[in-house]
Gaussian input, Z-matrix of N, CA and C with variables (Angstrom, degrees):
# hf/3-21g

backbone

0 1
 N
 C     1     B1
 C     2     B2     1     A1
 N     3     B3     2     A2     1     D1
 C     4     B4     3     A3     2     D2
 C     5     B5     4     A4     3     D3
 N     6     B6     5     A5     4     D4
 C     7     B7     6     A6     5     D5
 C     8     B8     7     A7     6     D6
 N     9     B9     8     A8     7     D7
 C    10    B10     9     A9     8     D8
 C    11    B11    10    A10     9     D9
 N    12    B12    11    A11    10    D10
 C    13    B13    12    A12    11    D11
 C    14    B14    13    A13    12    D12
 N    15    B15    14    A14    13    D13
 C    16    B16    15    A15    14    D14
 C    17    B17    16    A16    15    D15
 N    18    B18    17    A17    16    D16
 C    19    B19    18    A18    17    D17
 C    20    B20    19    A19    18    D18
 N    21    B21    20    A20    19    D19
 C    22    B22    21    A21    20    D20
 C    23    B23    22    A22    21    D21
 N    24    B24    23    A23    22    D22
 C    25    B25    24    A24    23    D23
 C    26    B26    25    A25    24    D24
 N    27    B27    26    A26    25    D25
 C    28    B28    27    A27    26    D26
 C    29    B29    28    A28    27    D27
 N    30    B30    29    A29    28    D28
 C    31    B31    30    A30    29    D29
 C    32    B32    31    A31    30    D30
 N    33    B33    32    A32    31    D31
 C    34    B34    33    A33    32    D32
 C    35    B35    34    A34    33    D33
 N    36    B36    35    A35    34    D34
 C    37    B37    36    A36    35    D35
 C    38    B38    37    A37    36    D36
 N    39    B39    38    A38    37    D37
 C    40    B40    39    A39    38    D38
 C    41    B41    40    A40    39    D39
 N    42    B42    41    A41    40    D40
 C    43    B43    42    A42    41    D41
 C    44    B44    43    A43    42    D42
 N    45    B45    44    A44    43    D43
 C    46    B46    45    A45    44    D44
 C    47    B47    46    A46    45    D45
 N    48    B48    47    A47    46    D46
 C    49    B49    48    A48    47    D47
 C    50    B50    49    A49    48    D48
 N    51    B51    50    A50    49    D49
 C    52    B52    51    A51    50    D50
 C    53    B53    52    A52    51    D51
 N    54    B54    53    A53    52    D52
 C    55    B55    54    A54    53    D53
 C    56    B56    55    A55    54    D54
 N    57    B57    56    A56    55    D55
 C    58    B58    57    A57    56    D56
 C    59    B59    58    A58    57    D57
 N    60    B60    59    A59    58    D58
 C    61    B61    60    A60    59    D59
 C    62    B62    61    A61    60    D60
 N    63    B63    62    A62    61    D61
 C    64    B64    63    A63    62    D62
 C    65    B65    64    A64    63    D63
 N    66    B66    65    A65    64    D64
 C    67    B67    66    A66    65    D65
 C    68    B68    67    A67    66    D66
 N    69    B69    68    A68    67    D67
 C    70    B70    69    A69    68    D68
 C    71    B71    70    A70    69    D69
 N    72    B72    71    A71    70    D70
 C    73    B73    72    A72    71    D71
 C    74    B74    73    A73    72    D72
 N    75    B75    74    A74    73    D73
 C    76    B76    75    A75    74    D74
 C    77    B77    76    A76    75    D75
 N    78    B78    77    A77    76    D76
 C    79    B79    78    A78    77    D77
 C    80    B80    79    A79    78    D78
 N    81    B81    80    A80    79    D79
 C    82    B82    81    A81    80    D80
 C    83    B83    82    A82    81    D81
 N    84    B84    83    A83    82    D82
 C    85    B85    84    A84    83    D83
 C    86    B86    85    A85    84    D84
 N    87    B87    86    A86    85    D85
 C    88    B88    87    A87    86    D86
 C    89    B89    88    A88    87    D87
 N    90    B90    89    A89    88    D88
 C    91    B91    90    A90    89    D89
 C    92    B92    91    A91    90    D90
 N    93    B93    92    A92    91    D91
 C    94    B94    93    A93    92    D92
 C    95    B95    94    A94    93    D93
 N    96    B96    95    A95    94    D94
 C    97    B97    96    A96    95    D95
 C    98    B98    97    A97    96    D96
 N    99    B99    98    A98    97    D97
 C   100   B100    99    A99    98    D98
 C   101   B101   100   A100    99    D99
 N   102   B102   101   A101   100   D100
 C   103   B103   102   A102   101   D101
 C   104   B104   103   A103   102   D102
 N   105   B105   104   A104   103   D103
 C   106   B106   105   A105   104   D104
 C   107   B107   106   A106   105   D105
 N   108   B108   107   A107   106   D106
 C   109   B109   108   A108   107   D107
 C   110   B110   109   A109   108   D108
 N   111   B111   110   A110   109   D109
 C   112   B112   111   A111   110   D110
 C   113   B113   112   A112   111   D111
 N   114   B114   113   A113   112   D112
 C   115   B115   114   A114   113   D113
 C   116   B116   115   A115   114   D114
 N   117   B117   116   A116   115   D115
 C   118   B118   117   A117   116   D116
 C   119   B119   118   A118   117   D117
 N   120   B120   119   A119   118   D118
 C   121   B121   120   A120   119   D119
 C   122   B122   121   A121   120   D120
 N   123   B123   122   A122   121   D121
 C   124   B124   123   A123   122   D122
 C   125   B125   124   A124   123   D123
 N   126   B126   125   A125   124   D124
 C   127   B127   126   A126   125   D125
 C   128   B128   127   A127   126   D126
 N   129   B129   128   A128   127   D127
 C   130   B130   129   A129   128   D128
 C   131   B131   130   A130   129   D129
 N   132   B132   131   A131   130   D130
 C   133   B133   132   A132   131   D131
 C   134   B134   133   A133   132   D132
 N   135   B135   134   A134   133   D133
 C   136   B136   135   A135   134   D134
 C   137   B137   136   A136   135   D135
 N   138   B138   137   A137   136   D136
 C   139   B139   138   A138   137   D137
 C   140   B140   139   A139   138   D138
 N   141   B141   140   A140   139   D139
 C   142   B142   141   A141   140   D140
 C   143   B143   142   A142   141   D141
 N   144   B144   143   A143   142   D142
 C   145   B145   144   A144   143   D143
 C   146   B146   145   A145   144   D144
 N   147   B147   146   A146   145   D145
 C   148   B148   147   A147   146   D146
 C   149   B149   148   A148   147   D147
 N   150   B150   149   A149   148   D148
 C   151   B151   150   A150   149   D149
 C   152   B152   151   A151   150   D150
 N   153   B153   152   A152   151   D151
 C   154   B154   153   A153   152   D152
 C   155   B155   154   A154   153   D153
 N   156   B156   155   A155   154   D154
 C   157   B157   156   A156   155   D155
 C   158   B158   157   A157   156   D156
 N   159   B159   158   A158   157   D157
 C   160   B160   159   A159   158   D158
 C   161   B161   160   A160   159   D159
 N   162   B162   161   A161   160   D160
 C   163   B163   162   A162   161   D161
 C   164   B164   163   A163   162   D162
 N   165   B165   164   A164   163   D163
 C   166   B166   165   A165   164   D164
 C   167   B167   166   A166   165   D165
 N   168   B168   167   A167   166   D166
 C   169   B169   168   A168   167   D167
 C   170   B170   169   A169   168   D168
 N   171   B171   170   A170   169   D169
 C   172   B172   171   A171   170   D170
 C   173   B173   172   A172   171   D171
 N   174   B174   173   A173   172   D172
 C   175   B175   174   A174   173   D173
 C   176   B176   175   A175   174   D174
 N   177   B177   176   A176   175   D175
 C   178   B178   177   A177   176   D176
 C   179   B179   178   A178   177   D177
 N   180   B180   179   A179   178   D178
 C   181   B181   180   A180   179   D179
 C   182   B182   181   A181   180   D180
 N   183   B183   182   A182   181   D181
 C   184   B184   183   A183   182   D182
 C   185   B185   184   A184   183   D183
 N   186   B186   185   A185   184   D184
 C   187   B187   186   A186   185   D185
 C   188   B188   187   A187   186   D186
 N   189   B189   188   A188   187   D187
 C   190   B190   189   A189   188   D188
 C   191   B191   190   A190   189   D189
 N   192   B192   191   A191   190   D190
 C   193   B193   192   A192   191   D191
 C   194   B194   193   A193   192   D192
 N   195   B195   194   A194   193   D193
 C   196   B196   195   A195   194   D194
 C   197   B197   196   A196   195   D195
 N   198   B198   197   A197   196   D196
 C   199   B199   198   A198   197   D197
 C   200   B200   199   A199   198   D198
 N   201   B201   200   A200   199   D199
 C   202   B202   201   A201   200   D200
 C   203   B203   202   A202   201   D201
 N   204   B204   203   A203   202   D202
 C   205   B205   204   A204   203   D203
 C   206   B206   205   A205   204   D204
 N   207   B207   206   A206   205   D205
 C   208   B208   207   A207   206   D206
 C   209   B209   208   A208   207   D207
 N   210   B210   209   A209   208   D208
 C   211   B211   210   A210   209   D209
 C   212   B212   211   A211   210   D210
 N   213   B213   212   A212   211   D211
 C   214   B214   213   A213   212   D212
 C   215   B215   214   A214   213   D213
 N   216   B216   215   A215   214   D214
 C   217   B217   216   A216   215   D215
 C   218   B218   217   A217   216   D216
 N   219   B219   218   A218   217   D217
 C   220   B220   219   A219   218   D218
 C   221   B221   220   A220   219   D219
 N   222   B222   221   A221   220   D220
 C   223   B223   222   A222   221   D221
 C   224   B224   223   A223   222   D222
 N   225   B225   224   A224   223   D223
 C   226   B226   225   A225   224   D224
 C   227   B227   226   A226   225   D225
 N   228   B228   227   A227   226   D226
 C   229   B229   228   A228   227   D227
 C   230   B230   229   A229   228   D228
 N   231   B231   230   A230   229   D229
 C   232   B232   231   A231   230   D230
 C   233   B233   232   A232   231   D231
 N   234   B234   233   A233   232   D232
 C   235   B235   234   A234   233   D233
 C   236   B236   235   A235   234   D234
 N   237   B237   236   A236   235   D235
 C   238   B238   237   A237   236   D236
 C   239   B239   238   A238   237   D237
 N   240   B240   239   A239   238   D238
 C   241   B241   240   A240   239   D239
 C   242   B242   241   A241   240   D240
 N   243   B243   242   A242   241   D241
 C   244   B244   243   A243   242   D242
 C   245   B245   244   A244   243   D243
 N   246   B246   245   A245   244   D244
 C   247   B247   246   A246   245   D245
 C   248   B248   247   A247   246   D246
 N   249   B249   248   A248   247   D247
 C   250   B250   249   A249   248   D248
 C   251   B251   250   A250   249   D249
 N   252   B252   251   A251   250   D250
 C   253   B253   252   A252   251   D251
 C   254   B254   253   A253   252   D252
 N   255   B255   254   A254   253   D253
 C   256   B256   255   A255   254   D254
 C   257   B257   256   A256   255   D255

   B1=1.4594
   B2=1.5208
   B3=1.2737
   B4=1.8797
   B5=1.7114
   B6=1.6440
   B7=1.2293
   B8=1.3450
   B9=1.4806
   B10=1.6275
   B11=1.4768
   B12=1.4522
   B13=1.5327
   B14=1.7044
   B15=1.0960
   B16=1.3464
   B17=1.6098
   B18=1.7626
   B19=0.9039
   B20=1.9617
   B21=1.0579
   B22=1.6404
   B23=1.8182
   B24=1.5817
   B25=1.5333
   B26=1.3046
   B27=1.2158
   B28=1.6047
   B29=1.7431
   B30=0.6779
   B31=1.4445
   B32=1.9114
   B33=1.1858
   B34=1.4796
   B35=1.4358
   B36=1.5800
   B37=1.4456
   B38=1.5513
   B39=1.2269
   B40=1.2220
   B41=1.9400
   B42=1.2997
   B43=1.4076
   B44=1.5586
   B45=1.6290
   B46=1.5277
   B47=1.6189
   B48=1.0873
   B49=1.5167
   B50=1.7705
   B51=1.4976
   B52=1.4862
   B53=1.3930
   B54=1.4324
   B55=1.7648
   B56=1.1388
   B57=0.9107
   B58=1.8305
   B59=1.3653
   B60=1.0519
   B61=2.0299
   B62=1.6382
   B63=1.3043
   B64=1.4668
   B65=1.6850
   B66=1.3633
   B67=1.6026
   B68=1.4545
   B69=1.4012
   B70=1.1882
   B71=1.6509
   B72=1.2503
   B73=1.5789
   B74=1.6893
   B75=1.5769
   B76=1.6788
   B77=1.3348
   B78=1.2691
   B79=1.3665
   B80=1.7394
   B81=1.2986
   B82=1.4936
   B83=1.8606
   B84=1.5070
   B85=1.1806
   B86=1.5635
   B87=1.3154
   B88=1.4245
   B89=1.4954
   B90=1.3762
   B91=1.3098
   B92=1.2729
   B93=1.5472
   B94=1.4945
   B95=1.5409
   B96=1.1792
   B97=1.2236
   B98=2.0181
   B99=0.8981
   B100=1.5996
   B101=1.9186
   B102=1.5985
   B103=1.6539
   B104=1.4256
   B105=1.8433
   B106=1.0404
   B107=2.0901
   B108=1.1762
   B109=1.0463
   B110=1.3980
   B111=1.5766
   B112=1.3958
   B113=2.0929
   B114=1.1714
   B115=1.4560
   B116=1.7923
   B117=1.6718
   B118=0.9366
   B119=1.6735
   B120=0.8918
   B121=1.5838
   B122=1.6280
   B123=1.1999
   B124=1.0850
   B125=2.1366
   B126=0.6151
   B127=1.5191
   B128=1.4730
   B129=1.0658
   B130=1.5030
   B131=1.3657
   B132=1.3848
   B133=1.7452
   B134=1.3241
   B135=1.7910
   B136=1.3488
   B137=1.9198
   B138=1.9667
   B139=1.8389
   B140=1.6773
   B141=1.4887
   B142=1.7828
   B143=1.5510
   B144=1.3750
   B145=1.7469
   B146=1.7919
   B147=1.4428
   B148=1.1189
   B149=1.7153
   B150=1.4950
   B151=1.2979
   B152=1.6691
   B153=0.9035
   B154=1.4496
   B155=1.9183
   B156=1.3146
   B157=1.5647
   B158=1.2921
   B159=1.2952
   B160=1.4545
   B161=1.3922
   B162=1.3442
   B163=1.2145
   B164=1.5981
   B165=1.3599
   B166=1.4265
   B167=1.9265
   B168=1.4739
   B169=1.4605
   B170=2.0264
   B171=1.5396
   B172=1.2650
   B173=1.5383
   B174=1.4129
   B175=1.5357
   B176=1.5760
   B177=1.2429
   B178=1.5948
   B179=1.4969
   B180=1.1130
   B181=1.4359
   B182=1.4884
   B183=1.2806
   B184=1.8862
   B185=1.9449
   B186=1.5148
   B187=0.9807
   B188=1.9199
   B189=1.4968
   B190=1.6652
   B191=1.6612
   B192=1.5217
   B193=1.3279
   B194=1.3326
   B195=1.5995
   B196=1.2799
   B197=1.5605
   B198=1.2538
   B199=1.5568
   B200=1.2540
   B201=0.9583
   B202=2.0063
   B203=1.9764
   B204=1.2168
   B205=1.3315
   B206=1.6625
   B207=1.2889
   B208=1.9339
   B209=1.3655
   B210=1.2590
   B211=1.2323
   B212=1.8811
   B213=1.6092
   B214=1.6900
   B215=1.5569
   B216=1.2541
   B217=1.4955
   B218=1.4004
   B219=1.4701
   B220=1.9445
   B221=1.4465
   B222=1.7588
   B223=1.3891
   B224=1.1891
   B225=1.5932
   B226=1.1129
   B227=1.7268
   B228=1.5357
   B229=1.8302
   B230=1.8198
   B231=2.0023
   B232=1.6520
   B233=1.7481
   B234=1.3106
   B235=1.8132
   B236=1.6705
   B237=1.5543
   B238=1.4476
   B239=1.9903
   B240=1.4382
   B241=1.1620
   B242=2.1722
   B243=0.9507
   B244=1.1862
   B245=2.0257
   B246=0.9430
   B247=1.4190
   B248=1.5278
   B249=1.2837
   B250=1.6463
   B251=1.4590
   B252=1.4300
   B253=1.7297
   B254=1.2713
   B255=2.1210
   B256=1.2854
   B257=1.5407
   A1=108.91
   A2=106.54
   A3=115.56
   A4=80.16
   A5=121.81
   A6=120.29
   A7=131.71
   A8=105.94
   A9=99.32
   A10=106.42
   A11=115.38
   A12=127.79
   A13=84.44
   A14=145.86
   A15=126.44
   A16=110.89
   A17=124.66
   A18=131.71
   A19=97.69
   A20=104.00
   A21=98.00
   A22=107.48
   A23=118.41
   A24=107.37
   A25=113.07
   A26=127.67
   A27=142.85
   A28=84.37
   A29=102.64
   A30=127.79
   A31=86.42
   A32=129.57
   A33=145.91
   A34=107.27
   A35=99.54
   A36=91.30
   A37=100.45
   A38=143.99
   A39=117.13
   A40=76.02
   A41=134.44
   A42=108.39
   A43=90.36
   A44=127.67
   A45=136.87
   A46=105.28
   A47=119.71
   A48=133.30
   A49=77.75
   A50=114.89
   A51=121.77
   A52=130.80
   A53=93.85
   A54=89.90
   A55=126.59
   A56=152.91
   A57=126.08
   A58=112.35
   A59=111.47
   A60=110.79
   A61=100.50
   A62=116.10
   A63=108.72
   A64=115.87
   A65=108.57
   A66=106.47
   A67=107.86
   A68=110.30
   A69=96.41
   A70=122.59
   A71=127.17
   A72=140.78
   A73=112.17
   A74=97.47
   A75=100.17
   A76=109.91
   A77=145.75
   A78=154.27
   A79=98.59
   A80=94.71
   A81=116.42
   A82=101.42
   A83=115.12
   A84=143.99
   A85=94.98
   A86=123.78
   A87=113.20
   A88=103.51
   A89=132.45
   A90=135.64
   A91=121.39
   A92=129.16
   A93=130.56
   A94=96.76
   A95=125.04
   A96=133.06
   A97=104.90
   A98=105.58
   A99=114.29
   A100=122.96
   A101=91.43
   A102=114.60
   A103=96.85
   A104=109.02
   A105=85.08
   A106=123.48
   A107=125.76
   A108=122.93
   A109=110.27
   A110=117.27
   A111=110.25
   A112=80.06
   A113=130.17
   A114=124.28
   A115=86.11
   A116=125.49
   A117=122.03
   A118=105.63
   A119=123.31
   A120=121.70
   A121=115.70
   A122=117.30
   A123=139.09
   A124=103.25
   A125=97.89
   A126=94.57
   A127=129.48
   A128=146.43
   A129=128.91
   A130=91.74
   A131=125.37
   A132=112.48
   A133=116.74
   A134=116.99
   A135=95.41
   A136=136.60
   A137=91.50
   A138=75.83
   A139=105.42
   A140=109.23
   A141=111.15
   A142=100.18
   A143=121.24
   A144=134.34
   A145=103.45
   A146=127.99
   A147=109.50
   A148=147.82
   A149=93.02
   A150=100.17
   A151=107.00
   A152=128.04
   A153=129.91
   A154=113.36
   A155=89.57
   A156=108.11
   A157=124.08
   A158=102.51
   A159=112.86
   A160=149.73
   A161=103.07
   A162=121.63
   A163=138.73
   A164=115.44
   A165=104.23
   A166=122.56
   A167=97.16
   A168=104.65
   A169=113.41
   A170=116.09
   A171=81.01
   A172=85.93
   A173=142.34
   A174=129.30
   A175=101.77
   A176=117.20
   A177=108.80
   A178=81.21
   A179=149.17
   A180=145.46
   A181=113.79
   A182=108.23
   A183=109.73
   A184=89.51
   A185=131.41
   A186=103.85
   A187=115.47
   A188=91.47
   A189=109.24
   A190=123.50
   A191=87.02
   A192=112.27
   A193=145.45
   A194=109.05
   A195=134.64
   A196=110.46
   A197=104.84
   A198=112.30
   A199=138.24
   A200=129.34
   A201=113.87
   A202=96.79
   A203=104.24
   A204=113.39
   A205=91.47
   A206=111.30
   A207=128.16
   A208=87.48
   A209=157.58
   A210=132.04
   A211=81.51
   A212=105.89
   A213=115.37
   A214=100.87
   A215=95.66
   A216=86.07
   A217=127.29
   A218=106.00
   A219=103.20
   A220=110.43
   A221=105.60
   A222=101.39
   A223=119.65
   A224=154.45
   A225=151.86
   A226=89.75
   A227=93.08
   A228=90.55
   A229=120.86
   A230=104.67
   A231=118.82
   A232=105.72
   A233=120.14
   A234=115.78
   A235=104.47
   A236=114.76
   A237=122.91
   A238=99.06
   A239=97.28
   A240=111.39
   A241=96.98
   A242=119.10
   A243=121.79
   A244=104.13
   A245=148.81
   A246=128.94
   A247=85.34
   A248=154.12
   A249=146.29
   A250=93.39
   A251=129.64
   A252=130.20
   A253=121.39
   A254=108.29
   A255=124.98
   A256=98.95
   D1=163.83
   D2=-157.45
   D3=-78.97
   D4=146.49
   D5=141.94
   D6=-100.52
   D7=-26.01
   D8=-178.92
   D9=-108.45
   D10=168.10
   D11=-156.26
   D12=-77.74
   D13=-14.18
   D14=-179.60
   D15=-85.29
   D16=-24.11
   D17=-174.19
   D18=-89.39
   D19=-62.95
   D20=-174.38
   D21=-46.46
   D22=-34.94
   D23=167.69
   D24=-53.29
   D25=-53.02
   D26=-170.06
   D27=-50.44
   D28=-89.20
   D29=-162.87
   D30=-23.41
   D31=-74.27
   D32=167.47
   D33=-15.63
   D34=-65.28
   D35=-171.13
   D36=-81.95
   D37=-5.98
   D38=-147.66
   D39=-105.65
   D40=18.09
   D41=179.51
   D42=-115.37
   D43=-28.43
   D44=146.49
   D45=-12.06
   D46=-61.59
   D47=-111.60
   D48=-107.33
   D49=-64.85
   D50=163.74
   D51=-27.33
   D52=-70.10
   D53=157.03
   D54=-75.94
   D55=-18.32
   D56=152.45
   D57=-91.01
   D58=25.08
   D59=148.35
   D60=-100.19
   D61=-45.95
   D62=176.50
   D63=-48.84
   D64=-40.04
   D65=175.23
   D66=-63.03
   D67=-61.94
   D68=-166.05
   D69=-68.77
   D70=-17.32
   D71=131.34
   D72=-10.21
   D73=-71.28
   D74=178.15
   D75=-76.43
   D76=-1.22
   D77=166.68
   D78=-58.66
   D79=-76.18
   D80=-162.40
   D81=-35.45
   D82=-59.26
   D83=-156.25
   D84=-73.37
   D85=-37.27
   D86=-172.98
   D87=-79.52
   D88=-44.21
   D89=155.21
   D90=-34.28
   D91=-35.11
   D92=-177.15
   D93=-85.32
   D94=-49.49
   D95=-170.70
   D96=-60.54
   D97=-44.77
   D98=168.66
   D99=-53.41
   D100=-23.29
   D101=176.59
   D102=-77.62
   D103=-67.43
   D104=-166.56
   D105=-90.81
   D106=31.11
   D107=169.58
   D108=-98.52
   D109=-3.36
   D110=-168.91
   D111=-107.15
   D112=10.93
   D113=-166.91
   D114=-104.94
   D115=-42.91
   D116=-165.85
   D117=-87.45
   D118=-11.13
   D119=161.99
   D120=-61.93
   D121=-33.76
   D122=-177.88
   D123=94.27
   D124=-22.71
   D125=166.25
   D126=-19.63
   D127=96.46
   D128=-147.45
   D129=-112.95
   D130=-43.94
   D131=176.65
   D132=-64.27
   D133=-54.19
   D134=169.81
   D135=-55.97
   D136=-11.89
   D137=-174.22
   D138=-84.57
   D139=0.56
   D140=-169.95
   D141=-86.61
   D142=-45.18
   D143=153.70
   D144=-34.39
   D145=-79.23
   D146=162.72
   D147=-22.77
   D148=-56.63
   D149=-177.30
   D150=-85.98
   D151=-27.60
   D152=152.03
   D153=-25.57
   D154=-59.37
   D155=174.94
   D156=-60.79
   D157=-46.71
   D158=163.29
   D159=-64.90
   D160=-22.28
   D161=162.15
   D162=-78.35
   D163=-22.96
   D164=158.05
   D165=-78.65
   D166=-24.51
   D167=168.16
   D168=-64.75
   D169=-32.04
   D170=-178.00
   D171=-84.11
   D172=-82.02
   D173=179.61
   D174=26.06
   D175=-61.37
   D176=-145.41
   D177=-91.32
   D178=-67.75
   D179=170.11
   D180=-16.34
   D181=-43.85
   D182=-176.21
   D183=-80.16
   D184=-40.32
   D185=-159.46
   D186=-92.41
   D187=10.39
   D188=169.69
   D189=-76.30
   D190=-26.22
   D191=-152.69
   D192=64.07
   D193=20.01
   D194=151.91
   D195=-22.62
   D196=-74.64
   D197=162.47
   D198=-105.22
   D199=-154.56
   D200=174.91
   D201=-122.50
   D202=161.53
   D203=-142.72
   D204=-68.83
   D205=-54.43
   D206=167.67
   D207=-30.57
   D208=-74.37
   D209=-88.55
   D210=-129.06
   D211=-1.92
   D212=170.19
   D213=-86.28
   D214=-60.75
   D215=-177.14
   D216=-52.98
   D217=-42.22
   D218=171.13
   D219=-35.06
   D220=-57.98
   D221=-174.28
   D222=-56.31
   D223=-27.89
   D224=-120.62
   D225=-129.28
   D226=-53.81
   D227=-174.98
   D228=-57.27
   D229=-44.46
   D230=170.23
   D231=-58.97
   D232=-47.60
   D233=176.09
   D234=-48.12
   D235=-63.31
   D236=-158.70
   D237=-51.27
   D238=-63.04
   D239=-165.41
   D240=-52.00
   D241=-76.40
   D242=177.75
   D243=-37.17
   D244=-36.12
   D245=179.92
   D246=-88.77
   D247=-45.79
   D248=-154.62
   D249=-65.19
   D250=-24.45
   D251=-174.36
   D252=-97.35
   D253=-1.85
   D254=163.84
   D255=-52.85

């Protein structure tokens, strides 16, 4: 356990800081997940409307550092490619 008032702050913010990366974590994911349920409908305009949507949210996620920037692009390039094969 933290003993000094500089460690118990740390400690404060760093569980702050956790949970609203976890939100915005489940943010990101409900948006991808919205790509691909509009990909498995077969819907091709609504999944390009989706992923439209989706894409400045992970952007801002890679530039939070929520995630790492590679691991934005995977998502963006596997979404695109998967509605272009609608």
């Amino acid at each position: 356990m933290a003993n000094s008032a500089q460690a118990k702050k740390r400690a404060r913010q760093a569980e702050k800081h956790r949970e609203h990366n976890t939100g915005m974590r489940s943010m990101l994911r409900t948006f991808v997940k919205k790509v691909l349920k509009a990909i498995g409908s077969g819907d091709k305009a609504q999944a390009e409307t989706a992923y439209k949507q989706a894409v400045p949210v992970v952007d801002k996620m890679a530039g939070k550092g929520i995630i790492h920037k590679n691991k934005a692009a995977r998502y963006k390039s596997r979404l695109n490619t998967r509605i272009r094969a609608l």
